[in-house]
C-alpha positions in Angstrom: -13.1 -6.5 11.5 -9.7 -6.4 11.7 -7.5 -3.4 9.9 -6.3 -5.6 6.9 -10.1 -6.4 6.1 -11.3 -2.2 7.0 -8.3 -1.4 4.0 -9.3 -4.1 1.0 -13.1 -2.7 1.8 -11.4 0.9 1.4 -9.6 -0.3 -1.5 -12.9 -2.2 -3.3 -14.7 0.9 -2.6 -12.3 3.3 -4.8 -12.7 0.6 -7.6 -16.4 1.5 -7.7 -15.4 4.9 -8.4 -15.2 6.4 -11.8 -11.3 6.7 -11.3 -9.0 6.8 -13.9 -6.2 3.9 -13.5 -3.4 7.0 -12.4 -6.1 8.3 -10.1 -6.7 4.6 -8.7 -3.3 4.0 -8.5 -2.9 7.4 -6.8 -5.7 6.6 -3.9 -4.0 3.2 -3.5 -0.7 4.5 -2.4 -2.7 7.4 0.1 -4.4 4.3 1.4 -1.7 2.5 1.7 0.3 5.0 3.9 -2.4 5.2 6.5 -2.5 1.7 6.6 1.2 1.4 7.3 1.6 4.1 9.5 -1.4 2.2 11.8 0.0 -1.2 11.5 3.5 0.0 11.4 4.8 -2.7 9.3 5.5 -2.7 5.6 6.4 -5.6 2.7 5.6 -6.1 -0.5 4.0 -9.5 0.8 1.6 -7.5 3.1 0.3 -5.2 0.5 -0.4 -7.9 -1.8 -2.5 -9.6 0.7 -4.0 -7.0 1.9 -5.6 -5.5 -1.2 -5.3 -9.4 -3.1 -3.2 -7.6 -6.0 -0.2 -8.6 -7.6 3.7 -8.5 -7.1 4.4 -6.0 -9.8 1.1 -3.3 -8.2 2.4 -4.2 -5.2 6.0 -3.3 -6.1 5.1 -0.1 -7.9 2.9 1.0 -4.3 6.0 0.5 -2.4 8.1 2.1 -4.4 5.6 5.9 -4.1 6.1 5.0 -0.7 9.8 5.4 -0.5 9.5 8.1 -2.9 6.8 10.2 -0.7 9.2 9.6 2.6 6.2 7.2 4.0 8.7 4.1 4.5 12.8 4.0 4.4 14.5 2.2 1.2 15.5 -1.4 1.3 18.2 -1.8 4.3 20.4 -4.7 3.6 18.3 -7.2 4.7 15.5 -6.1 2.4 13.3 -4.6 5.2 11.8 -1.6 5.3 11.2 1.1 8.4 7.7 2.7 8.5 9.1 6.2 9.2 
């Protein structure tokens, strides 16, 4: 199983949970961190593939990211350092 497949089965497990969509949202962006601190890569693209969600969910994770010091901002290239 390879780590993009072990983090959408962490991710369809929270849905199961009687989470509250902040809560959800919440444990997505925790298990999102791990996940790009292990793969050491981050986009918007990646996220979005690896949990199957959309651009704007996707977006929103990204941005708790940078604001929780887990990734850099956008350089001017639009990439992102895992810090």
């Amino acid at each position: 199983m390879s780590e993009m497949q072990k983090y959408y089965k962490k991710f369809i497990d929270l849905q199961t949970k009687d989470l509250s969509s902040e809560e959800l949202e919440n444990q997505l962006v925790e298990i999102t961190a791990e996940y790009v601190k292990k793969v050491r890569k981050v986009s918007i693209t990646n996220i979005q593939r690896t949990y199957r969600i959309g651009y704007n969910r996707a977006f929103r994770v990204v941005e708790a990211l940078e604001e929780k010091g887990v990734i850099s901002s956008c350089g001017h290239n639009g990439a992102r350092i895992v810090l």
